[in-house]
C-alpha positions as a Markdown table, in Angstrom:
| # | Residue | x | y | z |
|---|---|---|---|---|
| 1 | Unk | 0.0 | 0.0 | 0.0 |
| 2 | Unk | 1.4 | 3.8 | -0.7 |
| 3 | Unk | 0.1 | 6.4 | 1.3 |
| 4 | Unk | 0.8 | 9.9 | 1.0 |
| 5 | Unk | 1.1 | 12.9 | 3.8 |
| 6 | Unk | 0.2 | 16.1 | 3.5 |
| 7 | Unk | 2.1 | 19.0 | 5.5 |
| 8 | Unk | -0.2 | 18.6 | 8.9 |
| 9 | Unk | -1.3 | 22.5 | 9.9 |
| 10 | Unk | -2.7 | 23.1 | 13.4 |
| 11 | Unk | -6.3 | 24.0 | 11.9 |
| 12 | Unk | -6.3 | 20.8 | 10.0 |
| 13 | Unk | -9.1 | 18.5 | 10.2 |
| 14 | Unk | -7.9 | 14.6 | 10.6 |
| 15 | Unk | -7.5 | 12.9 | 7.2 |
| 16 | Unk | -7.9 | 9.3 | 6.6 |
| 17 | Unk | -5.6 | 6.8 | 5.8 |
| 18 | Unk | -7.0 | 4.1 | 3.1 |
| 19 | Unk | -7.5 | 1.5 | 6.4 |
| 20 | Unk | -10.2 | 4.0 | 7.7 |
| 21 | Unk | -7.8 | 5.5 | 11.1 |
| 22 | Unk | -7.6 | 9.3 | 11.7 |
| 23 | Unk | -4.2 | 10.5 | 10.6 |
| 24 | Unk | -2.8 | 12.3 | 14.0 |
| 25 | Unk | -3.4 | 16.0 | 14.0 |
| 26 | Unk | -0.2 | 18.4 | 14.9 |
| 27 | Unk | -1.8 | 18.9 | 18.3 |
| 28 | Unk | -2.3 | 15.5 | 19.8 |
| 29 | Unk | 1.3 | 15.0 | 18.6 |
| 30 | Unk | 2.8 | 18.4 | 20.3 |
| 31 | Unk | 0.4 | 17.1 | 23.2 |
| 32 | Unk | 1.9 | 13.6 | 23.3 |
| 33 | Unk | 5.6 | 14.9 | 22.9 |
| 34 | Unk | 5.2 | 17.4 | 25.8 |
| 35 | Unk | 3.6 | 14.9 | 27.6 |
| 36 | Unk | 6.2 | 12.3 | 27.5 |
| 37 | Unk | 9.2 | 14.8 | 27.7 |
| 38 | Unk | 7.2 | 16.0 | 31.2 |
| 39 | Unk | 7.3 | 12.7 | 32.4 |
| 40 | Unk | 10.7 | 12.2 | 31.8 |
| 41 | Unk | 12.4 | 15.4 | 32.9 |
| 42 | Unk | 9.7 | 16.9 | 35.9 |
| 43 | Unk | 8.8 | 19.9 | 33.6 |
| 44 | Unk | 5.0 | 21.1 | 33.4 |
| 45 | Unk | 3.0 | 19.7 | 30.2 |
| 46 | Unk | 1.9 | 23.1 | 29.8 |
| 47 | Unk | 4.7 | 25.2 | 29.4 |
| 48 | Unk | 6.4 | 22.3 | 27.1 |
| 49 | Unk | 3.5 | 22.6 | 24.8 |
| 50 | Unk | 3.1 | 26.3 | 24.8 |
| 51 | Unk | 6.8 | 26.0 | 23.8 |
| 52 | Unk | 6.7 | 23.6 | 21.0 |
| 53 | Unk | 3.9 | 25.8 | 19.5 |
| 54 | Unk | 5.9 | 29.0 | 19.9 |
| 55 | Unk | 6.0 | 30.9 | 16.5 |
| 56 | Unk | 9.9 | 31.3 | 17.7 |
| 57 | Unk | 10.7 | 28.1 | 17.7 |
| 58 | Unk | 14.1 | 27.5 | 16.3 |
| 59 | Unk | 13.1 | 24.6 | 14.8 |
| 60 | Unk | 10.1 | 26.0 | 13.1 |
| 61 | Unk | 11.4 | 25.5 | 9.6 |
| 62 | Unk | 10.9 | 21.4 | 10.5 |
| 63 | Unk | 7.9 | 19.7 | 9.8 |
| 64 | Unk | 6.6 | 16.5 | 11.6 |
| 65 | Unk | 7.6 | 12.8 | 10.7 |
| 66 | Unk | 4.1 | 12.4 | 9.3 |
| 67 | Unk | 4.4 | 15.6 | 6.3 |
């Protein structure tokens, strides 16, 4: 099977893959990386997320795995 990715925006609905699952959106992945990086360094879920959707970001020009 090929499947193709789109570049995943934060307003983007879910898109389907051909087996019928929701593609992740951007935010449950930011969400689930902030999550797991709070769990493993102490650091509040909330600030990591506000800081992985900063507009600053100095990786900003990277897109996600999944684009």
């Amino acid at each position: 099977m090929k499947y193709t990715y789109s570049r995943v925006s934060m307003k983007t609905k879910p898109q389907f893959q051909m087996n019928g699952h929701k593609l992740p959106t951007a935010t449950r992945i930011i969400r689930a990386v902030a999550s797991s990086t709070a769990i493993e360094t102490g650091q509040s879920v909330k600030e990591l997320e506000t800081r992985l959707q900063a507009q600053d970001s100095k990786y900003q020009q990277l897109s996600l795995a999944a684009s």
